[in-house]
C-alpha positions as a Markdown table, in Angstrom:
| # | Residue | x | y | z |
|---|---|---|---|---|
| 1 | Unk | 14.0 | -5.4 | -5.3 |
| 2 | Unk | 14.9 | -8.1 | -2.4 |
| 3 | Unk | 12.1 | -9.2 | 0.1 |
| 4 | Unk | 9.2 | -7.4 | -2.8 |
| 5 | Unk | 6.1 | -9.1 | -2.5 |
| 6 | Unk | 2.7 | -9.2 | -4.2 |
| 7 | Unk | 0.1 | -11.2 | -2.7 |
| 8 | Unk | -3.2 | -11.3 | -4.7 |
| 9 | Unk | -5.7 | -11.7 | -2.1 |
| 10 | Unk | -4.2 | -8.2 | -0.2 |
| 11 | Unk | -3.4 | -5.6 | -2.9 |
| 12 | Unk | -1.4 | -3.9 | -1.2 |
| 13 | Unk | 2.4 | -3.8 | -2.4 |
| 14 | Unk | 5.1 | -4.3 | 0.1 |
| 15 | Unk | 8.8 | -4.1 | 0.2 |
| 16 | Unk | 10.1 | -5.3 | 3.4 |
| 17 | Unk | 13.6 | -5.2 | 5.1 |
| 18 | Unk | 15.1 | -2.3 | 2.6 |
| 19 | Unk | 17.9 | 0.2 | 4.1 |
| 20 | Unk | 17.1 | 3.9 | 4.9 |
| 21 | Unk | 19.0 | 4.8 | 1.1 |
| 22 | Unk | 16.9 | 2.4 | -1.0 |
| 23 | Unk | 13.4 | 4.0 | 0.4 |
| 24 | Unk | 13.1 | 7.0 | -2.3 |
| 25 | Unk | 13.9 | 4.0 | -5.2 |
| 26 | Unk | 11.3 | 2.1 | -4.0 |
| 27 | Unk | 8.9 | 4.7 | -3.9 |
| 28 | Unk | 10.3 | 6.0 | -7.0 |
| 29 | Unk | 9.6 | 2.5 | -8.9 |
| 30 | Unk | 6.5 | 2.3 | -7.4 |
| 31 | Unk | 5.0 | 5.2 | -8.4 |
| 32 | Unk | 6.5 | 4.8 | -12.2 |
| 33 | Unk | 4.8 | 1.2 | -12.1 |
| 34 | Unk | 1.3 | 2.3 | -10.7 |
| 35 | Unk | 1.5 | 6.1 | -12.2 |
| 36 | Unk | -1.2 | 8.6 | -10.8 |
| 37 | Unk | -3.3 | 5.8 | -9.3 |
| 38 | Unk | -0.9 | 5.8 | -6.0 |
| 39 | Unk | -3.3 | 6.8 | -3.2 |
| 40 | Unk | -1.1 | 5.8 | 0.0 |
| 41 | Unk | 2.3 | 5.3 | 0.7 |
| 42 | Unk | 3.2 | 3.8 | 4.3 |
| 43 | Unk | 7.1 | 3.5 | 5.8 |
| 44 | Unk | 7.4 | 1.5 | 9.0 |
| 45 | Unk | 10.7 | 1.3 | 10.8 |
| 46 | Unk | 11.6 | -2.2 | 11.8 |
| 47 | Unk | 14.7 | -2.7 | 13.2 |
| 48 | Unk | 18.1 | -0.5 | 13.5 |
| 49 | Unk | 17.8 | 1.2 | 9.6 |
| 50 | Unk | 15.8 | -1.0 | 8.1 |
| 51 | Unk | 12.1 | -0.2 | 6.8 |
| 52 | Unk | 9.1 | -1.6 | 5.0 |
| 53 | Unk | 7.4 | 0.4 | 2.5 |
| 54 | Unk | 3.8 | -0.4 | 1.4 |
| 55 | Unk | 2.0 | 0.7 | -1.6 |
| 56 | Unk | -1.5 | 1.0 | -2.2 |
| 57 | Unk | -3.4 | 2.6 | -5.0 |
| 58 | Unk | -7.1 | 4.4 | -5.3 |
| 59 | Unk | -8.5 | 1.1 | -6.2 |
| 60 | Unk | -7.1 | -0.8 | -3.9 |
| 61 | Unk | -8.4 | 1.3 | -1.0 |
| 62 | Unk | -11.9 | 1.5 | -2.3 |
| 63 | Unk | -12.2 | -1.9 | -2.8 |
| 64 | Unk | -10.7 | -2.2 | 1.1 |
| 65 | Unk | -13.2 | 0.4 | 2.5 |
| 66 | Unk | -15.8 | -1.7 | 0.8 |
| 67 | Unk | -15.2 | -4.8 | 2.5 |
| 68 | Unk | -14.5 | -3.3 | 6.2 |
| 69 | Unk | -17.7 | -1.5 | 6.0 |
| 70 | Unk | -20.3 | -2.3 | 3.8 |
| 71 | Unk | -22.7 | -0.3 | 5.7 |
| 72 | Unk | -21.9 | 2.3 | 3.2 |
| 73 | Unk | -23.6 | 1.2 | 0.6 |
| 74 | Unk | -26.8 | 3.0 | -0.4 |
| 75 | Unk | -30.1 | 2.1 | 2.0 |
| 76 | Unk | -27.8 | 1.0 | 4.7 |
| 77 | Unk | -26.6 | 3.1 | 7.5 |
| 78 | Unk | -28.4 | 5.8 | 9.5 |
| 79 | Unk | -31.1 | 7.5 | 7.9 |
């Protein structure tokens, strides 16, 4: 799809500037590419009907989590 983007150091796939009709496709063919691994799926308005739509799978958020707090990992933290 137009303006679809992967960027390897943020997992996270994004479609940007699609029209209101084209979101359930996206999300449609995102969901058939990634299959039951799709944790979170984010639409943001950006300007009159156009919307970006990101992607981001189980993994993807673990390994995110991870890196903004790494107190979670066991012996760190409050105990």
């Amino acid at each position: 799809m137009p303006g679809e983007e992967k960027n390897v150091e943020a997992t996270i796939e994004k479609i940007e500037d699609i029209p209101l009709y084209l979101i359930p496709k996206a999300i449609a063919d995102q969901i058939k590419k990634k299959g039951h691994s799709v944790f979170q799926i984010l639409v943001t308005k950006k300007f009159k009907h156009r919307y970006t739509v990101k992607i981001e799978t189980s993994d993807e958020y673990a390994k995110r989590m991870q890196e903004e707090d790494p107190a979670r990992e066991e012996g760190d933290g409050h105990g």
